[in-house]
Jmol script that loads the backbone (N, CA, C; Angstrom):
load data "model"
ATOM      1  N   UNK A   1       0.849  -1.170   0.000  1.00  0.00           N
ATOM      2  CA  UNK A   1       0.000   0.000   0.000  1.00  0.00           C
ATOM      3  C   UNK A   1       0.901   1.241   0.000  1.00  0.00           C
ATOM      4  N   UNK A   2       0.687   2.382  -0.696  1.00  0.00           N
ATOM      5  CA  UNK A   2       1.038   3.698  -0.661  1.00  0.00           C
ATOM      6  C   UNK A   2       1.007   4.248   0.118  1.00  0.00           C
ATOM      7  N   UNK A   3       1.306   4.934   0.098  1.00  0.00           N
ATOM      8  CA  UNK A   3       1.518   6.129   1.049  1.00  0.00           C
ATOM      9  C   UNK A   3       0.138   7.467   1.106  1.00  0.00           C
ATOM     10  N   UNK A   4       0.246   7.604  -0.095  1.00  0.00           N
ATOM     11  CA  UNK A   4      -1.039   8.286  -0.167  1.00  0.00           C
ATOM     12  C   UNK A   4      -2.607   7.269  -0.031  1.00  0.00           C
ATOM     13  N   UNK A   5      -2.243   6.017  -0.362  1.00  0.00           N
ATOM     14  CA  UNK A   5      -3.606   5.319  -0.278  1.00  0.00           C
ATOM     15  C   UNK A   5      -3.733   5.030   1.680  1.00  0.00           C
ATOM     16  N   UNK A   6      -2.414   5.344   2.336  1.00  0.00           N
ATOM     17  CA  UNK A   6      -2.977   5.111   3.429  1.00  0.00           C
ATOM     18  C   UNK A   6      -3.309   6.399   3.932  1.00  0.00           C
ATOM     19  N   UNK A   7      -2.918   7.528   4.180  1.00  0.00           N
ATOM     20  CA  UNK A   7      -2.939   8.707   4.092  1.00  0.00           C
ATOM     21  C   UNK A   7      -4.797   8.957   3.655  1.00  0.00           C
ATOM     22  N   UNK A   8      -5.188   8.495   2.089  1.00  0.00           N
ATOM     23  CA  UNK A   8      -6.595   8.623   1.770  1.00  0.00           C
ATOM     24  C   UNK A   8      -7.805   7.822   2.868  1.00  0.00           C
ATOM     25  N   UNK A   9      -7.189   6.850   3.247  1.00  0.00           N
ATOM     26  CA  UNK A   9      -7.889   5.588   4.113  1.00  0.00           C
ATOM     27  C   UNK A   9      -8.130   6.084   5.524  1.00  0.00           C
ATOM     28  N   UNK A  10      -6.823   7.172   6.004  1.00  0.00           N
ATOM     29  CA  UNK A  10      -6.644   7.734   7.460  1.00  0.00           C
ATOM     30  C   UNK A  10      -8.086   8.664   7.184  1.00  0.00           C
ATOM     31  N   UNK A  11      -8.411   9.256   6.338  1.00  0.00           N
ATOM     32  CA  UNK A  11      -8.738  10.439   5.479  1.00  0.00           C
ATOM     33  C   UNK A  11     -10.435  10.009   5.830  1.00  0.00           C
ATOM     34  N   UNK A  12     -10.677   8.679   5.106  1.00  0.00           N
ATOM     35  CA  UNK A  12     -12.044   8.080   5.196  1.00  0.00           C
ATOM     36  C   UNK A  12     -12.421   8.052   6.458  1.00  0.00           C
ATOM     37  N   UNK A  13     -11.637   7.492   7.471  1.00  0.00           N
ATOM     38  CA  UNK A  13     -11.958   6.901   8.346  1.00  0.00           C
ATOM     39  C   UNK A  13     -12.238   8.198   9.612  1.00  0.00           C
ATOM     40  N   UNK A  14     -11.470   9.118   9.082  1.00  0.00           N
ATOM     41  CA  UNK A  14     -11.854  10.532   9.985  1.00  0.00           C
ATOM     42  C   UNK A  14     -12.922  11.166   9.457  1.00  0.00           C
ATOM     43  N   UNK A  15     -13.234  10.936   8.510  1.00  0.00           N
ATOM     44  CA  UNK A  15     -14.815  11.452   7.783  1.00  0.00           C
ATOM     45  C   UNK A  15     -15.892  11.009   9.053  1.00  0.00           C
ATOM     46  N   UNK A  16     -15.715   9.616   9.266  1.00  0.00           N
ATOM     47  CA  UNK A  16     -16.548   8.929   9.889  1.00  0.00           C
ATOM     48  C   UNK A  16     -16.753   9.276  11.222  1.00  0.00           C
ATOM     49  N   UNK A  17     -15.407   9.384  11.543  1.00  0.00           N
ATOM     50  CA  UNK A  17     -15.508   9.568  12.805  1.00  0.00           C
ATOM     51  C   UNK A  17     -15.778  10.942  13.713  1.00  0.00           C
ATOM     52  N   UNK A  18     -15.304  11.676  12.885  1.00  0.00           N
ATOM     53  CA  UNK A  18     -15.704  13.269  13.019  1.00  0.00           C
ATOM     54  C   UNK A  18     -17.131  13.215  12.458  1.00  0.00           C
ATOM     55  N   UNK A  19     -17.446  12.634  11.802  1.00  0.00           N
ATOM     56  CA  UNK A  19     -19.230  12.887  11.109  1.00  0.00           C
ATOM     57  C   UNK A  19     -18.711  14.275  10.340  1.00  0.00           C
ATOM     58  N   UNK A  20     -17.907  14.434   9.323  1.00  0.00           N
ATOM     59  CA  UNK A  20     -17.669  15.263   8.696  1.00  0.00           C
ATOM     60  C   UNK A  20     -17.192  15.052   6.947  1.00  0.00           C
ATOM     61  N   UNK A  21     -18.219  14.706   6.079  1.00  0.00           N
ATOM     62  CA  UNK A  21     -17.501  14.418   4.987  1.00  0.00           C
ATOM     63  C   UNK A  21     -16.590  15.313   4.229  1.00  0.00           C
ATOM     64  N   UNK A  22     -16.823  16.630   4.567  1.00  0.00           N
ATOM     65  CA  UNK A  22     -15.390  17.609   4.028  1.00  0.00           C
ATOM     66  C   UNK A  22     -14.124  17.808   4.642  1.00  0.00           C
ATOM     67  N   UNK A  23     -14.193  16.447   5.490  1.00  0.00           N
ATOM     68  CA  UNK A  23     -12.893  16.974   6.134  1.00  0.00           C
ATOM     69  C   UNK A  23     -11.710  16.440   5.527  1.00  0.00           C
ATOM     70  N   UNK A  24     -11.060  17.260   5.270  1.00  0.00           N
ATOM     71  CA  UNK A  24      -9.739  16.835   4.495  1.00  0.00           C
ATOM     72  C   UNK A  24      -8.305  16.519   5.528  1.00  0.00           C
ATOM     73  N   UNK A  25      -7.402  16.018   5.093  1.00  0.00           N
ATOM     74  CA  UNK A  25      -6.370  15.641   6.135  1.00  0.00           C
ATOM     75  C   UNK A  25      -4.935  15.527   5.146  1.00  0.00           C
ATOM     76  N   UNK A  26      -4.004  16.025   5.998  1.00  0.00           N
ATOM     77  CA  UNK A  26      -2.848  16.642   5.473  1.00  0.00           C
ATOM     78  C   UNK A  26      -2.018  15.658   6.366  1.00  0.00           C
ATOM     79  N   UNK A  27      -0.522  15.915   5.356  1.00  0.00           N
ATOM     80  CA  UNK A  27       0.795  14.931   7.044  1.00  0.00           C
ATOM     81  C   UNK A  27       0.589  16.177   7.976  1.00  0.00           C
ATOM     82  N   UNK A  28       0.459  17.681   7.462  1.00  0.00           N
ATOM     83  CA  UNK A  28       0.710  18.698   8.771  1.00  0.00           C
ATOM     84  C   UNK A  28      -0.458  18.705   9.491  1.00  0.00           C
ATOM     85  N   UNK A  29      -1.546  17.983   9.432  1.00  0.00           N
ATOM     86  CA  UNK A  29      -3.080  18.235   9.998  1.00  0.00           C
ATOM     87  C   UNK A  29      -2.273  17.507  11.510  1.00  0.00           C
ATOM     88  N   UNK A  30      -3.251  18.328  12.440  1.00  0.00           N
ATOM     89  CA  UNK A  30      -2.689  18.211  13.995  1.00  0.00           C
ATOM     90  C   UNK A  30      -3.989  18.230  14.248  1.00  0.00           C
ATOM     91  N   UNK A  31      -4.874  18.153  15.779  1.00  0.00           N
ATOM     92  CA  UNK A  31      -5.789  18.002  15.868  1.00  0.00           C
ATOM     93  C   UNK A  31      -6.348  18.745  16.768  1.00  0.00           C
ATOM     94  N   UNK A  32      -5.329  20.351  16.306  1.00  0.00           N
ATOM     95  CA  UNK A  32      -6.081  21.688  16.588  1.00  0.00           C
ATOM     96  C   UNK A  32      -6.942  21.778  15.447  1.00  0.00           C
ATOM     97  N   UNK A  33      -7.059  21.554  14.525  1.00  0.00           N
ATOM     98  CA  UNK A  33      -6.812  21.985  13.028  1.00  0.00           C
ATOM     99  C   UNK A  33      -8.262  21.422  12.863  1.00  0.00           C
ATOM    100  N   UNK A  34      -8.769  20.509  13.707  1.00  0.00           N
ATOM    101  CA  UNK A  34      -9.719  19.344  13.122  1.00  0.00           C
ATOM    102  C   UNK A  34     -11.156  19.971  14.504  1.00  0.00           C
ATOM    103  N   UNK A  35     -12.343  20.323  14.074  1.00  0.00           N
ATOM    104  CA  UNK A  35     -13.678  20.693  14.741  1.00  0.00           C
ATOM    105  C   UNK A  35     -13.926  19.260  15.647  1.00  0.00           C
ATOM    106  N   UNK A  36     -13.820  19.377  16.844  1.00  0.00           N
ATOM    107  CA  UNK A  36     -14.378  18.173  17.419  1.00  0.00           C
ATOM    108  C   UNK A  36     -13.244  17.244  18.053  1.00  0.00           C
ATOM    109  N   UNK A  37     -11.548  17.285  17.228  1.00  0.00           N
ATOM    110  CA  UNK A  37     -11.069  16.290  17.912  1.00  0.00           C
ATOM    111  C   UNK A  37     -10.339  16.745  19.184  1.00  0.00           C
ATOM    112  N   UNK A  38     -10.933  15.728  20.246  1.00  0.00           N
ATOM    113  CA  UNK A  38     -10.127  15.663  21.501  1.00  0.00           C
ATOM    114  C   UNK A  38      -9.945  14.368  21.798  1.00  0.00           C
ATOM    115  N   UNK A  39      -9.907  14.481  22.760  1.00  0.00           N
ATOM    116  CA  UNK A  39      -9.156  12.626  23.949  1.00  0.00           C
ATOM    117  C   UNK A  39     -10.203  11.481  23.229  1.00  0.00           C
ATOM    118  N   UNK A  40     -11.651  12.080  23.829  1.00  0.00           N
ATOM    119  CA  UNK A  40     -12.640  10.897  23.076  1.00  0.00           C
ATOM    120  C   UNK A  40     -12.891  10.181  21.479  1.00  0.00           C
ATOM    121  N   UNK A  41     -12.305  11.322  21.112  1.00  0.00           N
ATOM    122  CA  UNK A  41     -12.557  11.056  19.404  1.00  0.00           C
ATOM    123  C   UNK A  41     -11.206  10.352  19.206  1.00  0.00           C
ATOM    124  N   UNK A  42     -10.380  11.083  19.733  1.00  0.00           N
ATOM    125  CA  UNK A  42      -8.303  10.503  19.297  1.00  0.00           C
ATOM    126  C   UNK A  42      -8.642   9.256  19.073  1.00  0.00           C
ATOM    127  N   UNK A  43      -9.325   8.438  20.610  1.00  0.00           N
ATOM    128  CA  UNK A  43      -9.938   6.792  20.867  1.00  0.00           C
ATOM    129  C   UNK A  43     -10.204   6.206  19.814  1.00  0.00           C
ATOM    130  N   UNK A  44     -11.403   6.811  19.555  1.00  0.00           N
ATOM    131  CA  UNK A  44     -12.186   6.319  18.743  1.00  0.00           C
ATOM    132  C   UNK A  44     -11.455   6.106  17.117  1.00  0.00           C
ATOM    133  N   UNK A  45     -10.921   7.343  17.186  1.00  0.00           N
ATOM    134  CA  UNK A  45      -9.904   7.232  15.441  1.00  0.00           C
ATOM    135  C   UNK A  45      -8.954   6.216  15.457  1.00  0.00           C
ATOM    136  N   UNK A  46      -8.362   6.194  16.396  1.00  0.00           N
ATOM    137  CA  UNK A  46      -6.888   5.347  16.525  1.00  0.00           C
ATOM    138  C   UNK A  46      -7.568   3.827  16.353  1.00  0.00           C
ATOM    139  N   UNK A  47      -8.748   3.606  17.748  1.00  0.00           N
ATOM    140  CA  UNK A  47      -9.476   2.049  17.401  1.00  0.00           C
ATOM    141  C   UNK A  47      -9.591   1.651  15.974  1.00  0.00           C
ATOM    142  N   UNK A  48     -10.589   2.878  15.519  1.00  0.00           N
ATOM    143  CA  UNK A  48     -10.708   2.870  13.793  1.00  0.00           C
ATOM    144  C   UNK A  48      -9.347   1.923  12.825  1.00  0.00           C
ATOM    145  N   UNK A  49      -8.748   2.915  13.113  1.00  0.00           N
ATOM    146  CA  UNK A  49      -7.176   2.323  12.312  1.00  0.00           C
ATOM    147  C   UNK A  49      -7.252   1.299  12.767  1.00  0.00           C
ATOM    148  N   UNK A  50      -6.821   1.113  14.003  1.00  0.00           N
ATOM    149  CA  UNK A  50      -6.225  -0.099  14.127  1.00  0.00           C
ATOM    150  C   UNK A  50      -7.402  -1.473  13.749  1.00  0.00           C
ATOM    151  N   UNK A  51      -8.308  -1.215  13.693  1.00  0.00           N
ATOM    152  CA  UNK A  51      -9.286  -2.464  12.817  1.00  0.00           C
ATOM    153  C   UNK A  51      -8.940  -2.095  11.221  1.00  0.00           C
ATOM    154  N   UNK A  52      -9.059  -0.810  10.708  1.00  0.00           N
ATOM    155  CA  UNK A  52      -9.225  -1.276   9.629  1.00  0.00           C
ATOM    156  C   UNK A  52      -7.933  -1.807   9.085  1.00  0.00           C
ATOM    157  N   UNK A  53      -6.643  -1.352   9.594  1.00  0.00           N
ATOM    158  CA  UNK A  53      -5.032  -1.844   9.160  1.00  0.00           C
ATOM    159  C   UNK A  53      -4.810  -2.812   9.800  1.00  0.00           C
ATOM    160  N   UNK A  54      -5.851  -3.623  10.935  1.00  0.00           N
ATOM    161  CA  UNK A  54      -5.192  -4.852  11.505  1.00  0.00           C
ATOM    162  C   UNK A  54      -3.975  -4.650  12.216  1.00  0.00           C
ATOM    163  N   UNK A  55      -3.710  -3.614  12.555  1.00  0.00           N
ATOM    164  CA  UNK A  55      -2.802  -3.412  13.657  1.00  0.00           C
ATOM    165  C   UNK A  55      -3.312  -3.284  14.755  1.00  0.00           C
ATOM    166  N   UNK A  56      -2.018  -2.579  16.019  1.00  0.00           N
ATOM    167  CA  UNK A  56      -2.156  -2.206  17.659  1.00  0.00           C
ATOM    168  C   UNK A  56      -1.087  -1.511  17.905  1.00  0.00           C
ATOM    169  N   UNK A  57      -1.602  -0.363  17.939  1.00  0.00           N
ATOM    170  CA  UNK A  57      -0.596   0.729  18.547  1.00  0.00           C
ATOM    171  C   UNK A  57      -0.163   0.707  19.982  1.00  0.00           C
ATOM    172  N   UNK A  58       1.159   1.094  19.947  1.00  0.00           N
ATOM    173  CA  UNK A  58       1.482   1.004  21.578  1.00  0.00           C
ATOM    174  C   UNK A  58       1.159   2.203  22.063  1.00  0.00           C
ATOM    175  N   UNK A  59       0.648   2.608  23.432  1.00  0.00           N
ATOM    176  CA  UNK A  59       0.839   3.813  23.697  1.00  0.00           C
ATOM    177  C   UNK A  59       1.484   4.951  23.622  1.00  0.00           C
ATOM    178  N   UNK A  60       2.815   4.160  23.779  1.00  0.00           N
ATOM    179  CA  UNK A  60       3.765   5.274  23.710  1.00  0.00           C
ATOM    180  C   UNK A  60       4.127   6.028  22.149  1.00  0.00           C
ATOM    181  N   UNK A  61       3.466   5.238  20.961  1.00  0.00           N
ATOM    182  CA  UNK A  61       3.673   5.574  19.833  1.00  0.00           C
ATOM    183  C   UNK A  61       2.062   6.613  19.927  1.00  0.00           C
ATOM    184  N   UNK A  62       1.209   6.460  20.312  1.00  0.00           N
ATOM    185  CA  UNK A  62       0.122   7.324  20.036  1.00  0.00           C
ATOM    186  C   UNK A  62       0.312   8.720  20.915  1.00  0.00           C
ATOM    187  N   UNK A  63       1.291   8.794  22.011  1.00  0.00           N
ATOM    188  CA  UNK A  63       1.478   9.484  22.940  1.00  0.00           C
ATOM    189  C   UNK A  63       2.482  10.429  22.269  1.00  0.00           C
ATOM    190  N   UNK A  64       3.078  10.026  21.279  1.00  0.00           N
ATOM    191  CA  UNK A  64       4.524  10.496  20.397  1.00  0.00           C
ATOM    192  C   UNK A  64       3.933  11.182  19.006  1.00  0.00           C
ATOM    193  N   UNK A  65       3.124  11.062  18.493  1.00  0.00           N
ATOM    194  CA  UNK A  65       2.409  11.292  16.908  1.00  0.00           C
ATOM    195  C   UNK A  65       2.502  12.923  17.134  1.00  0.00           C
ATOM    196  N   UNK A  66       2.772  13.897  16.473  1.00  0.00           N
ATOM    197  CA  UNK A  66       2.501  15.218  16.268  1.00  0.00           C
ATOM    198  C   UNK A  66       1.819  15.422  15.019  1.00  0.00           C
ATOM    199  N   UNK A  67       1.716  14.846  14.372  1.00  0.00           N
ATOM    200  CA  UNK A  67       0.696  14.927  13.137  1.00  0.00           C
ATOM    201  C   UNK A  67       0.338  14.095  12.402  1.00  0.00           C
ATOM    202  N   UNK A  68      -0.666  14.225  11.376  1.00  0.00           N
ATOM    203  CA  UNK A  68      -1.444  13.046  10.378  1.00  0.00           C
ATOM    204  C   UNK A  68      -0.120  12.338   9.913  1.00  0.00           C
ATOM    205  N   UNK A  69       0.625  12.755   9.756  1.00  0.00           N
ATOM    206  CA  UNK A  69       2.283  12.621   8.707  1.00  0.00           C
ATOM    207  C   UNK A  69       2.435  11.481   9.798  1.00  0.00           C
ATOM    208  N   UNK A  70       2.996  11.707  10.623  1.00  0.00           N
ATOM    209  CA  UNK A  70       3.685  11.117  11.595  1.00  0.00           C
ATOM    210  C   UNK A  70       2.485   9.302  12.167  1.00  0.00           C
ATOM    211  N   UNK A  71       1.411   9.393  11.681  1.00  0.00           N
ATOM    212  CA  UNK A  71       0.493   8.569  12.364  1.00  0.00           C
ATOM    213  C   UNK A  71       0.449   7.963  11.141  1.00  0.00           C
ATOM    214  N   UNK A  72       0.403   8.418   9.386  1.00  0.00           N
ATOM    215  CA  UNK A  72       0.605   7.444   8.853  1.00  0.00           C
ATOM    216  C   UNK A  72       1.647   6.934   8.158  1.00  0.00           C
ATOM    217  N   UNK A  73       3.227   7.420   8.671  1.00  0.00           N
ATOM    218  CA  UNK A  73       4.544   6.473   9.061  1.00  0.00           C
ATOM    219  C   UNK A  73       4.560   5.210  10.068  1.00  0.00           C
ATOM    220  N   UNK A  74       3.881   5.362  10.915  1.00  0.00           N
ATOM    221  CA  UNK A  74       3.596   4.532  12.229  1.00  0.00           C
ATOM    222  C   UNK A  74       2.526   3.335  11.233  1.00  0.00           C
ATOM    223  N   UNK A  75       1.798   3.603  10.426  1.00  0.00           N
ATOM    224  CA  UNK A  75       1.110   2.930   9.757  1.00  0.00           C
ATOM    225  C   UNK A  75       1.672   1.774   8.734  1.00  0.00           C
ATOM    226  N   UNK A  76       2.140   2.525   7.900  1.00  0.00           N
ATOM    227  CA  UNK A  76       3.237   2.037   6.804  1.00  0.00           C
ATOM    228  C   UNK A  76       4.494   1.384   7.594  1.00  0.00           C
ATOM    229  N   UNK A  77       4.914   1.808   8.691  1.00  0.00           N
ATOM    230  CA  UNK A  77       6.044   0.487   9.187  1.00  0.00           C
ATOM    231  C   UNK A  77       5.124  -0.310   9.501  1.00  0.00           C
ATOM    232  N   UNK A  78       3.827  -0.393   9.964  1.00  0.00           N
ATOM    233  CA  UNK A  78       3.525  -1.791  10.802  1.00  0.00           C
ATOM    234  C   UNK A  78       2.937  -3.154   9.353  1.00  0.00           C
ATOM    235  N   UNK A  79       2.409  -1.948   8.116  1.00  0.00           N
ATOM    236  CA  UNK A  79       1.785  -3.101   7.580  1.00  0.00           C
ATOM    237  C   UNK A  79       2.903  -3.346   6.137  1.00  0.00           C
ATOM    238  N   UNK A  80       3.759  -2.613   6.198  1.00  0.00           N
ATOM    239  CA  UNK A  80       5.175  -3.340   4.874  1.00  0.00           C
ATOM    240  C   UNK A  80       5.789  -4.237   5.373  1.00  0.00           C
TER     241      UNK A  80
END
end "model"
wireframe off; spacefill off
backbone 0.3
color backbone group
């Protein structure tokens, strides 16, 4: 998988979860940037991923992420 196809997939899956279909997502998107995301939603997004990529993030990697960029590197090492 690409980079941009995971990047597009991070993209879907925050549509959903924000209940926002215009929301667009960048590597610099942070989650000042984003209407709605805090602690409860982070949950809920990260669960997201990790079902739909079949992964499990460690804490300390979700505790470390400063941006979309950075969360789907963490992505792309777990599923190449």
């Amino acid at each position: 998988m690409e980079r941009e196809d995971v990047l597009a997939k991070v993209t879907e899956i925050a549509r959903d979860v924000f209940d926002d279909e215009e929301l667009e997502l960048t590597d610099e998107t942070v989650a000042a940037d984003v209407d709605g995301w805090d602690s409860l939603t982070h949950l809920s997004l990260m669960n997201e991923i990790e079902i739909e990529f079949d992964i499990k993030f460690e804490m300390k990697e979700v505790q470390a992420l400063g941006n979309v960029g950075e969360l789907v590197n963490v992505i792309l090492s777990r599923i190449s």
